[in-house]
N, C-alpha and C positions, 0 to 999 in steps of 0.2 A: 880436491878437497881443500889442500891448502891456500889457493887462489882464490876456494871463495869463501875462508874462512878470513883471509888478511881482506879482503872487501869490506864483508863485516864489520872486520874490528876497524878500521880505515873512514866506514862511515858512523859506527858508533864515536871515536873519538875528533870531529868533523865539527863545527862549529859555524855557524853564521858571521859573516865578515862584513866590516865597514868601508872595507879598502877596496878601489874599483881597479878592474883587470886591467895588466897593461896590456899593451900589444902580444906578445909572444903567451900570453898565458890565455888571450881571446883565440889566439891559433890552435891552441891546445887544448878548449874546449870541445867535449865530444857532442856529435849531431846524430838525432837521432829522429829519424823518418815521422814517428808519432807525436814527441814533442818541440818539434825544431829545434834548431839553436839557442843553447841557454845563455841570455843576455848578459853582458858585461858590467849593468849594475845589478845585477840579481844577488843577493845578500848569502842567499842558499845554491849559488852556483855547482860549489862543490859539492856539496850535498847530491845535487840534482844530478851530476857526472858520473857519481860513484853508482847511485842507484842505476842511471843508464848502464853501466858497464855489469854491474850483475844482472839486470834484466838482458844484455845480449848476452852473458855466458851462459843463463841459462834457457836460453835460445837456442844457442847452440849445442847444448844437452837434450835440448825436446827433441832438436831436428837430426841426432846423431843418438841417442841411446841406445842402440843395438848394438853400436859398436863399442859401449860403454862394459863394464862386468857387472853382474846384476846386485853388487853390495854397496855400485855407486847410487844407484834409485833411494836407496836409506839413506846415504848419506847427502844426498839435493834436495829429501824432503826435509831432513831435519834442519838445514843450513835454510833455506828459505821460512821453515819455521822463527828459526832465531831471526833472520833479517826483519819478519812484520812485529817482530817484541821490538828491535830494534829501532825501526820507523818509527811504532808508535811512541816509543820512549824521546826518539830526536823531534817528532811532531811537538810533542808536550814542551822540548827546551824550545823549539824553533818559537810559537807561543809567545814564553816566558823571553824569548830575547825581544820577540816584535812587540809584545807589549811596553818591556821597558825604554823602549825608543822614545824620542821628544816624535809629540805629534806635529804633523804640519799642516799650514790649511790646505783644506781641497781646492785648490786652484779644475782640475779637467777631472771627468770618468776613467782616464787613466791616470796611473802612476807618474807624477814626476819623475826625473832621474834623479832626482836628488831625496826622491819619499822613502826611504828603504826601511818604513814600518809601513807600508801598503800592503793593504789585504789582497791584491793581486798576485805577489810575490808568493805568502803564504798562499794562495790557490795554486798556484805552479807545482810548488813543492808537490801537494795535497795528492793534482794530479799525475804527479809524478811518480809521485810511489804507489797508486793505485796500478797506472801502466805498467811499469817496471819491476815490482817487488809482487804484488798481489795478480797483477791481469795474467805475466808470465806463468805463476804456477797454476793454473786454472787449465 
């Protein structure tokens, strides 16, 4: 409970960054089979890690609950509750930050490495937390 309650609060207090990953912090990036590797200018990196990591803990709650006590099911539902209030609440800021960014022109259909208000980025996220936060409790 309290592992996935400091996730949570971890990705609630989690912001959008301008600063691109150095070396040791692209190593420390978690990989995850559904949305590969989260890019090193990806704005919502962190963002994207944290949700990874509660979509496998509670992975590994779907795929062990028996061995769990039966007053942890109340408490994975109601923590995964708070996590989709949470999402949408960081959706709404993630948003309000990619909006406030200097537009750049569209040079390619992808993202420059330097565009980090690309609507790509915001899709990452988007499907990020639909795999992670929402696909896992389902």
């Amino acid at each position: 409970e309290l592992l996935l309650k400091m996730i949570i609060c971890s990705f609630a207090l989690s912001t959008p960054t301008t600063k691109k990953a150095n070396k040791s912090t692209i190593e420390l990036d978690i990989i995850d089979s559904s949305m590969g590797k989260v890019r090193a200018n990806n704005p919502f990196r962190h963002l994207q890690n944290l949700m990874v990591l509660f979509g496998e803990l509670l992975g590994l709650f779907a795929s062990k609950y028996k061995l769990f006590p039966q007053r942890v099911v109340l408490i994975v539902i109601k923590a995964c509750t708070l996590m989709v209030k949470v999402c949408d609440h960081q959706l709404q800021n993630c948003v309000q930050w990619r909006n406030s960014q200097p537009l750049k022109p569209k040079a390619t259909s992808k993202c420059s490495p330097g565009d980090l208000a690309s609507v790509e980025f915001l899709q990452l996220i988007i499907d990020c937390m639909a795999s992670n936060c929402i696909g896992k409790v389902a």
